[in-house]
C-alpha positions as CSV (number, residue, x, y, z in Angstrom):
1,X,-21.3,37.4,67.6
2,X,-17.7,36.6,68.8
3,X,-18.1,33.1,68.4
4,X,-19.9,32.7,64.9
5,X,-17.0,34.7,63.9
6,X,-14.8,32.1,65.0
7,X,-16.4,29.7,63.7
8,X,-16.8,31.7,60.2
9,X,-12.9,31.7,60.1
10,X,-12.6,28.4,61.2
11,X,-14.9,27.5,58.1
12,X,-12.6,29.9,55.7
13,X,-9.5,28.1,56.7
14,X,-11.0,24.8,56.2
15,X,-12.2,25.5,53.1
16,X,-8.5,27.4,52.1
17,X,-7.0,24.8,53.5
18,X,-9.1,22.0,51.0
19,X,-8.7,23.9,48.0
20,X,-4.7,24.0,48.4
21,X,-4.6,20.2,48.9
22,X,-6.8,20.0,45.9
23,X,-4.2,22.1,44.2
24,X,-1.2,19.9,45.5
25,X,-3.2,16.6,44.6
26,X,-3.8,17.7,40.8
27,X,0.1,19.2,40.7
28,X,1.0,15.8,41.8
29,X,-0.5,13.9,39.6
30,X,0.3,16.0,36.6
31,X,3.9,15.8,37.6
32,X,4.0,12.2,37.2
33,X,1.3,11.7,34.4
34,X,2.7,14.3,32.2
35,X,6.1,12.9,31.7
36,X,4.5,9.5,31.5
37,X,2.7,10.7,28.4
38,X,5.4,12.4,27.0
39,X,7.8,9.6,27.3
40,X,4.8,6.9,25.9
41,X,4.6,9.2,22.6
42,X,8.1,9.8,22.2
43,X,8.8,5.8,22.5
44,X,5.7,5.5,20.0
45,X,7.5,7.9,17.3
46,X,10.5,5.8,17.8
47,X,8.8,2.5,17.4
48,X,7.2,4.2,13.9
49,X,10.7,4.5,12.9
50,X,11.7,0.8,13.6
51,X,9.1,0.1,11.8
52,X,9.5,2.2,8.8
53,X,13.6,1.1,8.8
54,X,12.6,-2.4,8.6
55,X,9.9,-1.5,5.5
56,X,12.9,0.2,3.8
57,X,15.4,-2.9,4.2
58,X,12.6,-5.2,2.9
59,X,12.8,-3.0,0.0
60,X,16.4,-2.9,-0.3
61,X,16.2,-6.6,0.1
62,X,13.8,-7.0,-2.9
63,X,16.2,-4.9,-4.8
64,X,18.9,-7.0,-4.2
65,X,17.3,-9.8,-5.4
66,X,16.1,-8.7,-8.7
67,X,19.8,-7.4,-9.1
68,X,20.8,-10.8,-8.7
69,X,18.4,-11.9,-10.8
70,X,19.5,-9.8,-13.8
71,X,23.2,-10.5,-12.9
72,X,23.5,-13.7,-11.1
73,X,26.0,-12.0,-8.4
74,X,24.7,-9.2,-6.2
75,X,26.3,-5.7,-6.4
76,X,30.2,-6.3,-5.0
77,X,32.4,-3.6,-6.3
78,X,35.8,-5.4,-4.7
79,X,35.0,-8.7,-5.9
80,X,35.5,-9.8,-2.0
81,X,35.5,-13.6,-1.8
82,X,35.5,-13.7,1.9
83,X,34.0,-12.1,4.9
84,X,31.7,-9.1,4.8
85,X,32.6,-5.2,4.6
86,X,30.0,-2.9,4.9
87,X,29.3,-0.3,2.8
88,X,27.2,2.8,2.4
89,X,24.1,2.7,0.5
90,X,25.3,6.3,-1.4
91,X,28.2,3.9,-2.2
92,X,26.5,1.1,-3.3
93,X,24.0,3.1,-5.2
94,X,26.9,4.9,-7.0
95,X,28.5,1.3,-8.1
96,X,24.9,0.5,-9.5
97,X,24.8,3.4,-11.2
98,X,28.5,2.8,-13.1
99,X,26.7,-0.7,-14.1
100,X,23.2,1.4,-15.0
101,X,24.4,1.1,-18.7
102,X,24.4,-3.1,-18.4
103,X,20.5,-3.7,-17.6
104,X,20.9,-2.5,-14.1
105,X,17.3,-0.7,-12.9
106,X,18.0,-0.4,-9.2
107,X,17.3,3.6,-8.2
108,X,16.3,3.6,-4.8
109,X,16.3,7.6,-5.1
110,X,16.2,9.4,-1.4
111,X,15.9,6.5,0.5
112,X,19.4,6.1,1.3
113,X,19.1,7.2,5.0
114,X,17.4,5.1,7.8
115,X,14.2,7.7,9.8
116,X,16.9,8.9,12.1
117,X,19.2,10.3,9.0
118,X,22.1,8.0,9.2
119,X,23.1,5.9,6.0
120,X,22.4,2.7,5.9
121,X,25.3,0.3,5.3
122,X,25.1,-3.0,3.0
123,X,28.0,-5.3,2.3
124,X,28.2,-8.8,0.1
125,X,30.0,-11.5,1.1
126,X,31.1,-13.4,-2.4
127,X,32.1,-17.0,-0.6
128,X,28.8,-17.4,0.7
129,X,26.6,-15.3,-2.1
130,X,24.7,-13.6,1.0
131,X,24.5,-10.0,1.5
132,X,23.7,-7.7,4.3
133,X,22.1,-4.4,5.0
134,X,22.0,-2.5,8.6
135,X,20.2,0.0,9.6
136,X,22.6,1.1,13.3
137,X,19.4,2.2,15.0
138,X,18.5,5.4,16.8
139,X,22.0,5.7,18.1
140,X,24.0,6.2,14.4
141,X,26.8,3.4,15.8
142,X,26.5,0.4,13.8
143,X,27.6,-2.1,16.7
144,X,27.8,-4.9,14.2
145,X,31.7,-6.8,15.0
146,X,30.0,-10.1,13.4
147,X,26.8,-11.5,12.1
148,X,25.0,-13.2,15.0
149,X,24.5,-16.8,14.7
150,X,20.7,-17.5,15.0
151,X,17.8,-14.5,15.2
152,X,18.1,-12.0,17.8
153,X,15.5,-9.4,19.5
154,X,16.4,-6.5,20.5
155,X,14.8,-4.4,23.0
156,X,16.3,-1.2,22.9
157,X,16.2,1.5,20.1
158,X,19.5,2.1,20.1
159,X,20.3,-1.8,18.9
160,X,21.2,-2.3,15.3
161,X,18.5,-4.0,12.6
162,X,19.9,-6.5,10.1
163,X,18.6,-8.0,7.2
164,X,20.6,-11.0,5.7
165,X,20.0,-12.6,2.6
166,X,16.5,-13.7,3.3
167,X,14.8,-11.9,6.3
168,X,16.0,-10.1,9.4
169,X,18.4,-12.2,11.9
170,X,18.5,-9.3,14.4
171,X,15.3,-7.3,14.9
172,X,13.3,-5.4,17.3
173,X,10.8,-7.6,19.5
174,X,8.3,-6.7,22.0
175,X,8.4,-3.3,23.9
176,X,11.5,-1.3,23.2
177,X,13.3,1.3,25.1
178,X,15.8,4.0,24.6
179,X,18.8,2.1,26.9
180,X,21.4,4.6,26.8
C-alpha cells in the first residue's frame, strides 16, 4: 500500500501543480489583454470625439458662410485687415448677437465647446476674406503659432483640428494616439 500512496500523491501534486499553471497562464493573459481592451475603447471614444469636433466645425463653417452671404464680410468685430486673431466662439457668438437686430440668424446655442469642453476659437483675417476655426484637441492648448501651408494629418489626439475657409487644412488621419 506504501507505494500506491506515493504514487496517489505524486498524482495530487501533478494535478495541483497543472491547475496553478493554468491559473498563472489565464492571469497572464488577462494582464496583457485587459489593458489592451481598455486602451482600444478608450482610443475609440476619443476617435468619436474627433469625429464629432470635426461635424461641429463643418457646421460652424456653413454658418459662416451664410453669414457672409447676408453680409458680404464674415463676422470681424476689430475690423482686422491683416493676419488672424483668434477668438472664442462665446465671443463671436456674442458679436453676432449685437448684429442679431441687422438680419443676422446665426445661434449656434450650446455648441460652443469642442467634446472635450474647451471653447472653440475662430478668427477672420479681413486682407484675405478667409476665416478660421480650431478646435485645440484633447489636450485644451491650441498649438496653432501659424496656419500651415498645405493639409496636414495629424496622428495624435492631442494635435489641434482646423478648418479654413473651405475645408480642414490640418486634420486627423489614420490611427491616432494619445502622444503625451
Amino acid at each position: 500500500m506504501g507505494g500506491g500512496r506515493k504514487k496517489l500523491i505524486v498524482a495530487v501534486s501533478v494535478a495541483c501543480a497543472a491547475v496553478l499553471l493554468g491559473f498563472c497562464i489565464v492571469a497572464i493573459v488577462l494582464g496583457v489583454a485587459v489593458p489592451l481592451v481598455l486602451r482600444g475603447r478608450a482610443n475609440a471614444r476619443e476617435r468619436q470625439k474627433q469625429d464629432r469636433a470635426m461635424a461641429q466645425m463643418r457646421e460652424f463653417a456653413a454658418d459662416m458662410r451664410s453669414y457672409r452671404a447676408t453680409h458680404g464680410h464674415y463676422p470681424n468685430w476689430e475690423n482686422r485687415t491683416q493676419g488672424f486673431r483668434l477668438y472664442s466662439m462665446e465671443e463671436a457668438r456674442a458679436f453676432m448677437f449685437k448684429e442679431r437686430n441687422q438680419g443676422v440668424t446665426i445661434d449656434w446655442g450650446p455648441i460652443l465647446q469642442d467634446p472635450w469642453n474647451n471653447s472653440y476659437q475662430y478668427g477672420v483675417n479681413g486682407a484675405s476674406d478667409e476665416f478660421v476655426i480650431v478646435c485645440a484637441g484633447s489636450d485644451g492648448k491650441t498649438g496653432l503659432e501659424r496656419l500651415p501651408d498645405q493639409h496636414v494629418g495629424t496622428h495624435c489626439f492631442e494635435d489641434d483640428i482646423i478648418w479654413l475657409d473651405d475645408g480642414f487644412i490640418q486634420e486627423p488621419e489614420g490611427s491616432q494616439k494619445k502622444c503625451l
